[in-house]
Structures are given as C-alpha cells and as structure tokens.
C-alpha positions in Angstrom: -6.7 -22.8 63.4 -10.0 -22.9 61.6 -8.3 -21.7 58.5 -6.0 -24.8 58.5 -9.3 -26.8 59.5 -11.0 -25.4 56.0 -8.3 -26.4 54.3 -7.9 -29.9 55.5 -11.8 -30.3 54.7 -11.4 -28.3 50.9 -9.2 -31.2 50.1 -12.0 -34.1 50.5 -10.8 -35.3 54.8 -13.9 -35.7 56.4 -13.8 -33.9 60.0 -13.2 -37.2 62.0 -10.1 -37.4 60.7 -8.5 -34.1 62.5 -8.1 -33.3 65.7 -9.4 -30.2 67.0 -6.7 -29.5 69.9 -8.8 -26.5 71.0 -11.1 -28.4 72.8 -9.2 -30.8 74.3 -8.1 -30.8 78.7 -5.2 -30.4 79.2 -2.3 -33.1 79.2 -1.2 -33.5 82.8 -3.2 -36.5 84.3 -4.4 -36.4 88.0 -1.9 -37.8 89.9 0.8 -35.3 88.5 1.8 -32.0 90.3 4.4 -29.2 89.0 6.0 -27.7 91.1 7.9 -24.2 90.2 9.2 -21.5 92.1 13.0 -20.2 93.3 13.0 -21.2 97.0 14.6 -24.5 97.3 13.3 -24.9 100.6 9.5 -24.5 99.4 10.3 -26.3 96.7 11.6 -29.1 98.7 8.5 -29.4 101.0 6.2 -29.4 98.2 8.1 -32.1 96.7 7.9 -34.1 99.8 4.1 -33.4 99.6 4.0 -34.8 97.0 5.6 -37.9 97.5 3.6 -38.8 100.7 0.1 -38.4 98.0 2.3 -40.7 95.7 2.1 -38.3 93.0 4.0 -37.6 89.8 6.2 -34.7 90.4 7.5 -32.1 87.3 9.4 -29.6 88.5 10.0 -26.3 86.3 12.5 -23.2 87.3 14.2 -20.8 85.0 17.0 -20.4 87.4 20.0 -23.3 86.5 21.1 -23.6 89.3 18.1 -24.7 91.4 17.5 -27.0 88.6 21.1 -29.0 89.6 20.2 -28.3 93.2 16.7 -30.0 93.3 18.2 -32.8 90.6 21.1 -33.7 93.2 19.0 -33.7 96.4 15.7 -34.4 95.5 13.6 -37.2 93.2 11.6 -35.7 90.7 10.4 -37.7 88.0 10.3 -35.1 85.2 12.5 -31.9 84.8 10.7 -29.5 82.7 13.0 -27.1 80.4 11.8 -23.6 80.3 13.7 -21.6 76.9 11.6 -18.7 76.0 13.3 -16.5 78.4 16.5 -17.3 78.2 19.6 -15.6 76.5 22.0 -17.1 74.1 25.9 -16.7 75.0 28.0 -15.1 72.0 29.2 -17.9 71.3 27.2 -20.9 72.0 23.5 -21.7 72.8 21.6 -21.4 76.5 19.5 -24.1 76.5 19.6 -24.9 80.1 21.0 -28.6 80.2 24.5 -29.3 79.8 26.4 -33.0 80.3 26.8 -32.4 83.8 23.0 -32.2 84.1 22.6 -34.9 81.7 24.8 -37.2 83.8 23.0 -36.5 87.0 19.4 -37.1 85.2 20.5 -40.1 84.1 21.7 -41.4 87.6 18.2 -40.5 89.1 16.2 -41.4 86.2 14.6 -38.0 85.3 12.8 -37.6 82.2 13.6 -34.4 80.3 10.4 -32.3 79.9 10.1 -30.1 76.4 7.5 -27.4 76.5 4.7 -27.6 73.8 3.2 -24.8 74.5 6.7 -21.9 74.5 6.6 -23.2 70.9 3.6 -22.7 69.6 2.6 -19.6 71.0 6.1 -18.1 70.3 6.9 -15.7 67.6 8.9 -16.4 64.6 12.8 -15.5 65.3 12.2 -16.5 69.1 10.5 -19.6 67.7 13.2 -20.7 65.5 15.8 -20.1 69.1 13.8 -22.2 70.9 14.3 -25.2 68.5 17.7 -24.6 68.3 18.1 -25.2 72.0 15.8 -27.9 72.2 17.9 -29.7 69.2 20.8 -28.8 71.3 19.1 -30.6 74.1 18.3 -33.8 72.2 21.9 -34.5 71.1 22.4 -34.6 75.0 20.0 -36.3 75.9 21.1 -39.1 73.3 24.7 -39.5 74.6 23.5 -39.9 77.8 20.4 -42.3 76.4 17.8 -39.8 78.6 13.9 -39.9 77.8 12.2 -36.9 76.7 8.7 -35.5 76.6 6.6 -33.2 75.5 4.4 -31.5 77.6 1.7 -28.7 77.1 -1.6 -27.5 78.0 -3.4 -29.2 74.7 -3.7 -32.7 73.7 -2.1 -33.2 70.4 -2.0 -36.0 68.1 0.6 -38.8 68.6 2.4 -39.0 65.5 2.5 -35.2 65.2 4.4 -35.5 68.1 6.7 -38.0 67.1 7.1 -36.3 63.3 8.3 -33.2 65.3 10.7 -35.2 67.1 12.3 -36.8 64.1 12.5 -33.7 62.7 14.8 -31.9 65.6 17.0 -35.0 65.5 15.8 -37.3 68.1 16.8 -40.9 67.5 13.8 -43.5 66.9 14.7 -45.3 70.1 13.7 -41.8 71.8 10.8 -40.8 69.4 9.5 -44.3 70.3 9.2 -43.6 74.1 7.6 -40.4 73.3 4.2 -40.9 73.6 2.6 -39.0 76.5 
C-alpha cells in the first residue's frame, strides 16, 4: 500500500490526489443491514425486521439454494454473491447465479452485489477464479439488464470502480449505475 503510495508521489502527484482507502469507514450506510446465515426461517424474521425499521436489506449465503429461496419469497434489495469458497464444475464455472436466478432478480428488482473485498484480499490463482465468475456473472446480468454493485469494507475511488467494471465486460449502461 505505502509502496504503491511512494511511487505515486516519486512520479511528481502531490498526496491530495490519492486516496488512501486504509483509513476510510466502511461502505455500508446506516440504514442498510446484511443479513447472512442458512436458516431460512431466521433469515426470514430478520428480514422482516428489517423492513418494519425501513432499512436496506443485503442478504449474503453461500448455500444456492437459500439464495433462490429467499429471492422467491422474500424482498431484498441487494443479493450479495459470495465466490471465494466455491468449486468450479469440470466443465463449466460456479459462480452462483444462473438465468433462472437472473430472471427472478429481475422480476423483484434485486441488485446483484459483487464482493470488493474476496478480491483483494485473495491470492493469485483463487484471485484470477474469482474474476472469472464474476465476468461470468456480468454477461448475465446484461441479458437480463440487472444492476450490479460493488460492495466492500473500504471506500474506494469511483472511477476505479468503474475502470474495473469495463475491464470484466460490463456494458457502460451498467458501469454507469455503478456508483455506490
């Protein structure tokens, strides 16, 4: 961080023009809770909660199946994609959204969450895994025309953000939206 922060100043920035994401809060404002967990009945009271304190609900599980469970039944405004832990099939990617998903998002206008943070602080092969399934994720999300984010712990700088998305394939309409 503070080597990259060295040389940003060697080459004659001054240090108002870089952001120093270490000290920022984090991203999540206060009217926003996320909700995890693999009891769809807890999950479904907390999300109630929630709604009665008007609040912005993400909702983040590793199982599939609870996340087409609680996207049928239940309004959430954001479903957050966890991929660090997740398995590849021989033959194809598991990114954990398919067009069925898609479809249903779409009908209950959920934005598709992308974690900041399973990026950065991921290693190098699992790093370059977990772009492949997020780009597998944006070329679903554009057929269906679904928002995305990204969401982490740091603040980071806008049009980082939206270079990043360009760069894994998301369409301008989408890197547009982006802003957090």
């Amino acid at each position: 961080m503070f080597n990259l922060y060295n040389n940003y100043c060697s080459l004659g920035h001054t240090t108002s023009n870089i952001v120093r994401t270490k000290f920022y809060k984090p991203l999540l404002p206060f009217n926003t809770m996320i909700i995890q967990g693999n009891n769809f009945n807890k999950i479904r009271k907390e999300i109630k909660e929630a709604e009665v304190n008007n609040k912005k609900i993400i909702f983040a599980s590793d199982n599939d199946e609870l996340n087409r469970k609680v996207l049928e039944k239940e309004s959430i405004d954001i479903l957050l994609l966890s991929q660090s832990k997740r398995k590849d099939f021989l033959k194809q990617r598991n990114s954990g959204l398919n067009h069925v998903l898609a479809k249903i998002a779409k009908k209950n206008d959920v934005i598709i969450g992308i974690n900041l943070d399973e990026i950065i602080e991921a290693k190098s092969k699992t790093k370059a895994e977990i772009l492949a399934r997020i780009k597998q994720n944006i070329k679903l999300c554009n057929k269906d025309k679904l928002k995305m984010k990204f969401y982490g712990k740091s603040k980071r700088d806008n049009h980082d953000l939206k270079a990043l998305g360009l760069v894994l394939g998301m369409p301008t309409w989408m890197v547009k939206n982006l802003n957090q």
